[in-house]
VOKOLRO-55829 format. One line per field, with one value per atom (N, C-alpha, C): chain; residue number from 1; x, y, z negated; residue in three letters; atom name. Coordinates in Angstrom, 1 decimal. Layout:
<rs>
chain: [A,...]
n: [NUM,...]
xx: [X,...]
yy: [Y,...]
zz: [Z,...]
res: [ALA,...]
atom: [CA,...]
</rs>
This chain:
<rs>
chain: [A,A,A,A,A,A,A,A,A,A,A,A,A,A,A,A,A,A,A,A,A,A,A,A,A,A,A,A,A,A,A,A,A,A,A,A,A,A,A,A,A,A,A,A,A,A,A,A,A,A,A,A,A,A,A,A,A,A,A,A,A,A,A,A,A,A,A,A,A,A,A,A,A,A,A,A,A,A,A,A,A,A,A,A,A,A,A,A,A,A,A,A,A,A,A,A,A,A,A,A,A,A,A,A,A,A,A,A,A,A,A,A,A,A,A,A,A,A,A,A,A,A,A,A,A,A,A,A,A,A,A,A,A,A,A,A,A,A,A,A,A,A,A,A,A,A,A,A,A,A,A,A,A,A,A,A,A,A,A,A,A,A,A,A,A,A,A,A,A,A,A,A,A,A,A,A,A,A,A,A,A,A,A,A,A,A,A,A,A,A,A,A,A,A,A,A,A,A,A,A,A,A,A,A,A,A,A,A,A,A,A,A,A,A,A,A,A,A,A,A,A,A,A,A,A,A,A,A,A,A,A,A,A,A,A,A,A,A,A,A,A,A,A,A,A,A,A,A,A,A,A,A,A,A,A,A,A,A,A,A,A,A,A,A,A,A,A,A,A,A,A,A,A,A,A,A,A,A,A,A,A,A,A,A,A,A,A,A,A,A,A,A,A,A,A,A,A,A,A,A,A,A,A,A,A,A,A,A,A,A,A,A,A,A,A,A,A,A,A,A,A,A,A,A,A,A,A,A,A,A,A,A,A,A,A,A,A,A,A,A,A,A,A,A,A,A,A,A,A,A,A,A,A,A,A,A,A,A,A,A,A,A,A,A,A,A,A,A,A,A,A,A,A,A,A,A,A,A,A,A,A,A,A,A,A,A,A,A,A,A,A,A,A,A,A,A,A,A,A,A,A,A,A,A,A]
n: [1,1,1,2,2,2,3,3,3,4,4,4,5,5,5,6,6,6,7,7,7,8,8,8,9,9,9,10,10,10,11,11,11,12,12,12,13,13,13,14,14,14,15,15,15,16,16,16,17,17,17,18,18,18,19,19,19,20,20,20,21,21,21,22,22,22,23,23,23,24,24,24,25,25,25,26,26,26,27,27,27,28,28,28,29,29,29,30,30,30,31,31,31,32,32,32,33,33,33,34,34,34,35,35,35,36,36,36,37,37,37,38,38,38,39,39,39,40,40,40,41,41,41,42,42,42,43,43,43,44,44,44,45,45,45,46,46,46,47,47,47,48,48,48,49,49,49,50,50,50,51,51,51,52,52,52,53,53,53,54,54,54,55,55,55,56,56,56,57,57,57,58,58,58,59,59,59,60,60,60,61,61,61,62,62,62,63,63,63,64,64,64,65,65,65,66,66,66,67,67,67,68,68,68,69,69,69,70,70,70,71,71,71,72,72,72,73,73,73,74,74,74,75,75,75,76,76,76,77,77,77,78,78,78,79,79,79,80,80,80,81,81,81,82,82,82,83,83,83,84,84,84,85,85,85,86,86,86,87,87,87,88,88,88,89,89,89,90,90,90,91,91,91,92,92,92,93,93,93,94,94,94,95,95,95,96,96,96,97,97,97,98,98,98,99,99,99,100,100,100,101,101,101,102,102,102,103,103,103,104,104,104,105,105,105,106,106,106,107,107,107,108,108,108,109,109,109,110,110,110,111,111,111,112,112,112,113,113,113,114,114,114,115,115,115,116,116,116,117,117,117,118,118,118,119,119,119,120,120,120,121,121,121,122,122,122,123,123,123,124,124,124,125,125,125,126,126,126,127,127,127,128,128,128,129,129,129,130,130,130,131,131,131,132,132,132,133,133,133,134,134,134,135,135,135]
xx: [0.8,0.0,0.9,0.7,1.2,0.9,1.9,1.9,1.0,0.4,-0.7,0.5,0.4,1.2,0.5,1.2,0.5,1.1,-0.3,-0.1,-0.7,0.2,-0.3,-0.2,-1.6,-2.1,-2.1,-1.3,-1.2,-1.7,-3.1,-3.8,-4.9,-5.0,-5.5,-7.1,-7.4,-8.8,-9.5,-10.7,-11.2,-12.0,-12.7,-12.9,-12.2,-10.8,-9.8,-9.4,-9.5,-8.8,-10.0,-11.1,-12.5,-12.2,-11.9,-12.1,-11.2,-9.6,-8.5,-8.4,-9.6,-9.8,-10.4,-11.6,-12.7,-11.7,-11.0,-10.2,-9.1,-8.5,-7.5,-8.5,-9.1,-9.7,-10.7,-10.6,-11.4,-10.3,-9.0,-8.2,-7.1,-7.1,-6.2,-6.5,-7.1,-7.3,-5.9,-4.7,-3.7,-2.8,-3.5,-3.1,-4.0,-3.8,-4.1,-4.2,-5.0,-5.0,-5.0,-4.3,-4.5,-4.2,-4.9,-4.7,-4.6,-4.1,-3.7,-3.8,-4.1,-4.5,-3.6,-2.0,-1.1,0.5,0.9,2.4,3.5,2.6,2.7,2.4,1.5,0.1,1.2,1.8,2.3,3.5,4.6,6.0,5.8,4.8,4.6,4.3,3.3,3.2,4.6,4.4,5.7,6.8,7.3,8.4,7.9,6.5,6.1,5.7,5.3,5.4,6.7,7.5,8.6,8.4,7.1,6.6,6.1,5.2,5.0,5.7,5.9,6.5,5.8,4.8,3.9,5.1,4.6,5.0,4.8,4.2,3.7,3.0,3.3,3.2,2.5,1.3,0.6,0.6,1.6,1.7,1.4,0.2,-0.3,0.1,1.1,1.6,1.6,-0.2,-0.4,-1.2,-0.8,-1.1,-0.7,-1.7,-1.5,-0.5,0.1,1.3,2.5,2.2,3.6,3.6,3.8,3.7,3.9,3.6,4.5,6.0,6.2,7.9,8.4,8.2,8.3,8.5,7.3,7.3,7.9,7.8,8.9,10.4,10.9,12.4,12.4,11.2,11.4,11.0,10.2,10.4,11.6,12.0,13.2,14.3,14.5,15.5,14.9,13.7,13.5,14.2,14.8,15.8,15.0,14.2,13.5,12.4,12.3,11.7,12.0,13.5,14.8,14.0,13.0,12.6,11.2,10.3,9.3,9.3,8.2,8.1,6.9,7.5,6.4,6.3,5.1,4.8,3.8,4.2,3.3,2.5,1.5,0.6,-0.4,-0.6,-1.3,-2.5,-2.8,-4.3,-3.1,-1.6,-1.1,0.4,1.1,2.6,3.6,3.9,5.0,6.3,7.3,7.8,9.5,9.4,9.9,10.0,8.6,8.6,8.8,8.5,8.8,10.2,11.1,12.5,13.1,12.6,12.8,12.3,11.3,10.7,11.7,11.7,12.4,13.7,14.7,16.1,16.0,14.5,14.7,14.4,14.2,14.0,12.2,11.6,10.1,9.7,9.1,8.8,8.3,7.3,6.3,6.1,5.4,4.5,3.4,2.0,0.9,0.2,-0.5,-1.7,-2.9,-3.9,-4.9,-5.7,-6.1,-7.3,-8.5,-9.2,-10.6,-11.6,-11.3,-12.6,-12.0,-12.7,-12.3,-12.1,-12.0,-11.5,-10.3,-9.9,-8.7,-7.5,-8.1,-7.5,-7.1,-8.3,-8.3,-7.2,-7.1,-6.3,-4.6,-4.3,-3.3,-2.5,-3.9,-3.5,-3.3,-3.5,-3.9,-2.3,-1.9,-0.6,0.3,0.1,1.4,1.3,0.0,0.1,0.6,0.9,1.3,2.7,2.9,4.5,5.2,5.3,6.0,7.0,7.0,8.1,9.1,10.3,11.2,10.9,10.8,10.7,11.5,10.8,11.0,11.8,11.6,11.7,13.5]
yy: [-1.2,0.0,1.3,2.3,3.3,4.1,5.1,6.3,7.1,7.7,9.0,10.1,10.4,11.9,13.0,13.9,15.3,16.1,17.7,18.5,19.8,20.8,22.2,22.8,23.7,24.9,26.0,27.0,28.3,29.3,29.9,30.7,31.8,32.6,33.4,33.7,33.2,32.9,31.7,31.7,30.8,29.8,30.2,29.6,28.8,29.5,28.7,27.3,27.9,26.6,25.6,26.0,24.7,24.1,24.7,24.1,23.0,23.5,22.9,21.6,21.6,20.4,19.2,19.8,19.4,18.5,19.0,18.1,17.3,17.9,16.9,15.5,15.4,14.6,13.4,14.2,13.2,12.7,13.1,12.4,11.5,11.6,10.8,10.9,9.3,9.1,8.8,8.7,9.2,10.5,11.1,12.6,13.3,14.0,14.8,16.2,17.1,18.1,19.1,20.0,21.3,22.7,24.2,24.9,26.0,27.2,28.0,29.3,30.1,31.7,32.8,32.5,33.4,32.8,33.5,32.8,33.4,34.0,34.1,33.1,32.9,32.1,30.4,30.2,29.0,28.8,29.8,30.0,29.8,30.5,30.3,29.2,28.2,26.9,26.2,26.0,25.0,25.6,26.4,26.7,26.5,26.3,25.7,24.7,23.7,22.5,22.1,21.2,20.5,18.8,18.8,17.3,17.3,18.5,18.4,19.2,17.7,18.3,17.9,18.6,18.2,17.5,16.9,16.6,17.3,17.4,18.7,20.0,21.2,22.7,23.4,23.5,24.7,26.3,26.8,28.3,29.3,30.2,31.4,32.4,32.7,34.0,35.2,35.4,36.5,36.9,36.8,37.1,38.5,39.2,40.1,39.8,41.2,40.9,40.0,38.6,38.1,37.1,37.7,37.0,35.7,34.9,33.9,33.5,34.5,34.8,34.7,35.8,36.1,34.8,34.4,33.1,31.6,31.7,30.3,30.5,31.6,31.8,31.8,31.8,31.6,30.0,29.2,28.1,27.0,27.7,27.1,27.3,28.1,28.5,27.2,26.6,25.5,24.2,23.6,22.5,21.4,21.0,19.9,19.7,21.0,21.0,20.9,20.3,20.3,19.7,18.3,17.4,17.5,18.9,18.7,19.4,18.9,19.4,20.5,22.0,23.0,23.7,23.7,24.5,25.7,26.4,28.3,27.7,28.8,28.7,30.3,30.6,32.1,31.8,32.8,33.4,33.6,34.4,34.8,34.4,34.1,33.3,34.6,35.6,36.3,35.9,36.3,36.1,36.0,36.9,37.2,36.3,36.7,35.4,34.3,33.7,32.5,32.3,32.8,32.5,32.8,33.8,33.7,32.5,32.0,30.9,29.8,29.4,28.2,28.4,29.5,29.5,28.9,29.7,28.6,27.4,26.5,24.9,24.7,25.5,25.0,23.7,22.7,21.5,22.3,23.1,23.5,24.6,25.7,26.8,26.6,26.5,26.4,27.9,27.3,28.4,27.8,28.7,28.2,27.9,26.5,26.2,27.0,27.0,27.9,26.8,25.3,24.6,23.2,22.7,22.3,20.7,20.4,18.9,19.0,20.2,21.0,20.7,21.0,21.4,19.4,18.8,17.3,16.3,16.8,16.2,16.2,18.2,18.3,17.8,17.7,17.2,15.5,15.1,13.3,13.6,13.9,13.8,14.3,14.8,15.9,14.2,13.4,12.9,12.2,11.0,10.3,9.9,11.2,11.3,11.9,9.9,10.0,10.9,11.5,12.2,11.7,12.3,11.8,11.5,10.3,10.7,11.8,12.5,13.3,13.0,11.8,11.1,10.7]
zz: [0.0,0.0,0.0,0.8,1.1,-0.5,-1.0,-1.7,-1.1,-2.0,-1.7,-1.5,-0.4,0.0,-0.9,-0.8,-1.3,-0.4,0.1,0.5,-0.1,0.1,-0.2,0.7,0.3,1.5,0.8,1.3,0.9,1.9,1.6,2.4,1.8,2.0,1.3,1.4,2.6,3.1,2.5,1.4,0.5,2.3,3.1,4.0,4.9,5.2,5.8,5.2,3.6,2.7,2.6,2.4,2.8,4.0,5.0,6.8,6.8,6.3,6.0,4.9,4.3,3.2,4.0,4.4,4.6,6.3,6.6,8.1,7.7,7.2,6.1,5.4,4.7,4.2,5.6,6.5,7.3,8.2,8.0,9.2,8.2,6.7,6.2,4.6,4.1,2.7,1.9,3.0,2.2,1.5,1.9,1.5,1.0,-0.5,-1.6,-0.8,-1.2,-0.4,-2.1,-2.3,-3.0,-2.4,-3.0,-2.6,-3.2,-2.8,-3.7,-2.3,-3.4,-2.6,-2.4,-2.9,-2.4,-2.7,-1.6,-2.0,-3.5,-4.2,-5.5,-6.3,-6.1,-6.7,-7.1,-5.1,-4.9,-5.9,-5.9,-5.9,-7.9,-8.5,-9.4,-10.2,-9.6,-9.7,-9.3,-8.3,-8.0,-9.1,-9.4,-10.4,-11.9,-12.5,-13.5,-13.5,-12.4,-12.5,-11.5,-12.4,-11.5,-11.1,-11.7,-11.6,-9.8,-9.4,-8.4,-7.2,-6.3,-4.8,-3.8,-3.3,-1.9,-0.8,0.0,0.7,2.2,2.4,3.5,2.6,2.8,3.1,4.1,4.3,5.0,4.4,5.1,5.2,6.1,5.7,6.7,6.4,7.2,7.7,7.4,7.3,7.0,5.7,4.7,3.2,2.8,1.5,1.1,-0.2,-1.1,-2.1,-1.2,-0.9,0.0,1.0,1.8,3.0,3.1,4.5,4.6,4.5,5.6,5.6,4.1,3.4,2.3,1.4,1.2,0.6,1.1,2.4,3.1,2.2,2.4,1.9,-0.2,-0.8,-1.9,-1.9,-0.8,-1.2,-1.1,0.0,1.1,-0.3,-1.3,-2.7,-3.5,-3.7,-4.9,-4.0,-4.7,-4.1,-3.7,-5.1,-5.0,-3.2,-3.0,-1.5,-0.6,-0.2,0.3,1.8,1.1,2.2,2.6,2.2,2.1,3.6,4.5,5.8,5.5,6.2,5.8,7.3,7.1,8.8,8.4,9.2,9.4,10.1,9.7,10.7,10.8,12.0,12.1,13.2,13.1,14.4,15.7,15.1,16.4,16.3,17.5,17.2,17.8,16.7,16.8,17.2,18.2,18.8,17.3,16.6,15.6,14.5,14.2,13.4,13.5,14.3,14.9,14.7,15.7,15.5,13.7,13.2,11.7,11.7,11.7,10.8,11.1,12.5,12.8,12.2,12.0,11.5,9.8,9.3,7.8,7.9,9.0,8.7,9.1,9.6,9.3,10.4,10.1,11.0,12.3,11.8,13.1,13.2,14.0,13.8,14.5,13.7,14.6,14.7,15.5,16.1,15.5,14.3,13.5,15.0,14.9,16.0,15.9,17.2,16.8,16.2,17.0,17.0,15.9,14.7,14.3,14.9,15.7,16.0,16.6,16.9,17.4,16.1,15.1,13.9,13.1,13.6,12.7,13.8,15.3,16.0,15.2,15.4,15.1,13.5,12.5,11.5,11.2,12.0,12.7,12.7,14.4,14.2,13.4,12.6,11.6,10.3,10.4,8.9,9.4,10.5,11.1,11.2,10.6,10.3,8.9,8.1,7.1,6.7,5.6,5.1,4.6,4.3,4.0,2.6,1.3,-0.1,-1.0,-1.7,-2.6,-3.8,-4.4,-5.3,-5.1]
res: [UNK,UNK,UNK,UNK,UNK,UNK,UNK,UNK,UNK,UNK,UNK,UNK,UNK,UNK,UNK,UNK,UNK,UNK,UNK,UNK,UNK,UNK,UNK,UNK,UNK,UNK,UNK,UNK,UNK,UNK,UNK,UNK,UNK,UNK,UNK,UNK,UNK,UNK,UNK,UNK,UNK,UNK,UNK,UNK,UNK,UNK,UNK,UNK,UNK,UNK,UNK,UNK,UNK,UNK,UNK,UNK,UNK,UNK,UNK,UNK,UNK,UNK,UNK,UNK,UNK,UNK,UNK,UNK,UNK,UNK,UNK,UNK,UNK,UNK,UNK,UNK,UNK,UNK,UNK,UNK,UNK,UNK,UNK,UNK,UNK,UNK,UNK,UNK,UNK,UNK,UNK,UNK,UNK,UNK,UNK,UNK,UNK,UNK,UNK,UNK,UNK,UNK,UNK,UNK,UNK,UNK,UNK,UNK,UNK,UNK,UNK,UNK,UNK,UNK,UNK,UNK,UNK,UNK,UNK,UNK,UNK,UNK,UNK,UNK,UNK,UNK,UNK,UNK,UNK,UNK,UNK,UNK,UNK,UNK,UNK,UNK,UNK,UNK,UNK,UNK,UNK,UNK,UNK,UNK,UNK,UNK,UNK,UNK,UNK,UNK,UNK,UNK,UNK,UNK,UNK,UNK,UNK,UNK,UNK,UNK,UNK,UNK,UNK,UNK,UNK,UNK,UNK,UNK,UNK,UNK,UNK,UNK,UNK,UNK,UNK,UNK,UNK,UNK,UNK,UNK,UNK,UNK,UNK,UNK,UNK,UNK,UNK,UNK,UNK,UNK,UNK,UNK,UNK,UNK,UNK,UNK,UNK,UNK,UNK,UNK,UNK,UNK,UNK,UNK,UNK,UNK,UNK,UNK,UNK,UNK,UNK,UNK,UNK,UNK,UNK,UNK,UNK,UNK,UNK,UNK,UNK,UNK,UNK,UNK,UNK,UNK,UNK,UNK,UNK,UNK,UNK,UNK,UNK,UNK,UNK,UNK,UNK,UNK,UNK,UNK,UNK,UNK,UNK,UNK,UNK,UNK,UNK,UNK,UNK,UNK,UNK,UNK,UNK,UNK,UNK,UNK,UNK,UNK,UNK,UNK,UNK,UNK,UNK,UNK,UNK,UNK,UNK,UNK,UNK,UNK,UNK,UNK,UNK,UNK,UNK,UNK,UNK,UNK,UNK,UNK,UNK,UNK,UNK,UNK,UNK,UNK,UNK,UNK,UNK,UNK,UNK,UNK,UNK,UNK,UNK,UNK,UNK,UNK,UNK,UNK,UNK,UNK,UNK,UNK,UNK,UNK,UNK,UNK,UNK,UNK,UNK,UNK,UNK,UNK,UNK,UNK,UNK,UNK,UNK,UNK,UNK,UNK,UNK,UNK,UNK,UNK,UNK,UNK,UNK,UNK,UNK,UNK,UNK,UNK,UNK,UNK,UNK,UNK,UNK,UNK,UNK,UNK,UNK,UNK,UNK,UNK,UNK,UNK,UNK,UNK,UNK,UNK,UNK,UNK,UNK,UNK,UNK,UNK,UNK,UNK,UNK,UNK,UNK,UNK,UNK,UNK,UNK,UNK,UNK,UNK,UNK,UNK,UNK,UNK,UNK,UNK,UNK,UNK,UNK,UNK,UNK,UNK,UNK,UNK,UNK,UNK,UNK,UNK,UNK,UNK,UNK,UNK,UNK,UNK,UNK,UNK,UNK,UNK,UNK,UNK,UNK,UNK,UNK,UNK,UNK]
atom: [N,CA,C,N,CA,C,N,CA,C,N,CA,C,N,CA,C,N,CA,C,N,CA,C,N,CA,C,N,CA,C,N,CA,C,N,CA,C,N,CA,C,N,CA,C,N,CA,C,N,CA,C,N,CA,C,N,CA,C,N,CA,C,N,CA,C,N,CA,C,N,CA,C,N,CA,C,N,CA,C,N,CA,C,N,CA,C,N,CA,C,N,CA,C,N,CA,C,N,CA,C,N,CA,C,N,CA,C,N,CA,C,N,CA,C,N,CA,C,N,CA,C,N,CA,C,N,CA,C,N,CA,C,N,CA,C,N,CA,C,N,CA,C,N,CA,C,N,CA,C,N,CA,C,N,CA,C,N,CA,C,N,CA,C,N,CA,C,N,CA,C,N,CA,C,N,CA,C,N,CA,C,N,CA,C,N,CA,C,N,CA,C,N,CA,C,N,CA,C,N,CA,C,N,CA,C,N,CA,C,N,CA,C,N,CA,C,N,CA,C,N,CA,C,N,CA,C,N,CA,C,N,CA,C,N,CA,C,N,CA,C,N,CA,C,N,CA,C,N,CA,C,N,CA,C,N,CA,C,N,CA,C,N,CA,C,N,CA,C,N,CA,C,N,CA,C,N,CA,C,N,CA,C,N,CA,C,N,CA,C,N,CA,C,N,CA,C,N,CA,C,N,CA,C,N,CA,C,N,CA,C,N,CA,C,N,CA,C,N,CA,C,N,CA,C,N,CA,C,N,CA,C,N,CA,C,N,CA,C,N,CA,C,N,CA,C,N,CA,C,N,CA,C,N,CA,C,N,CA,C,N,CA,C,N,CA,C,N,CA,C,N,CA,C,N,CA,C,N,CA,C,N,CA,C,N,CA,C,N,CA,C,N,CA,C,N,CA,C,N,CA,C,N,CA,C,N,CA,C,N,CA,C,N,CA,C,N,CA,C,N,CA,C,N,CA,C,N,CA,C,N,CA,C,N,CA,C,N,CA,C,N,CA,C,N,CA,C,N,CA,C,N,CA,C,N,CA,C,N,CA,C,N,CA,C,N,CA,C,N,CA,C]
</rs>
């Protein structure tokens, strides 16, 4: 029997983070889904608990107090997340960002789908691909 993965979604849209549950959960009963509403919110957790290390990271881009960017490079500092695959994800794929993002290590950068089976495909494939253990 496979290990329950865990994933965190950092997004600041309470709707996003429902759409994002609600597809996650239909494309893999292996993976835990939690969520959190700022890359403060995240950076703070993860640095008070050291028990927990997601295994995949959903990060949108565009948050108030601290960005994606912002926050990729305070998580990319916690060690223990050395192996965790984290992908951005936005409405729009800045040209900038992007190459920032890719230079810190990110798996992916998506484009938030409009239609959600759009969104259950891309998450199909992303789960489909074991991470490296944390442990």
């Amino acid at each position: 029997m496979q290990k329950m993965r865990e994933c965190l979604i950092i997004d600041d849209d309470e709707d996003d983070q429902e759409i994002f549950l609600m597809c996650l959960n239909s494309v893999s009963d292996q993976v835990n889904g939690k969520t959190v509403s700022s890359g403060v919110d995240a950076i703070a957790m993860l640095t008070a608990d050291n028990d927990y290390t997601p295994d995949y990271i959903f990060l949108d881009v565009n948050m108030p107090k601290m960005n994606g960017i912002e926050c990729l490079k305070e998580l990319r500092a916690i060690e223990r997340l050395n192996n965790t695959m984290i992908f951005m994800y936005s409405t729009t794929a800045e040209r900038t960002s992007l190459a920032e993002c890719k230079k810190m290590g990110i798996s992916d950068f998506i484009i938030k789908p409009t239609k959600i089976s759009e969104l259950k495909e891309r998450l199909a494939a992303i789960f489909a691909i074991v991470p490296e253990t944390n442990s």
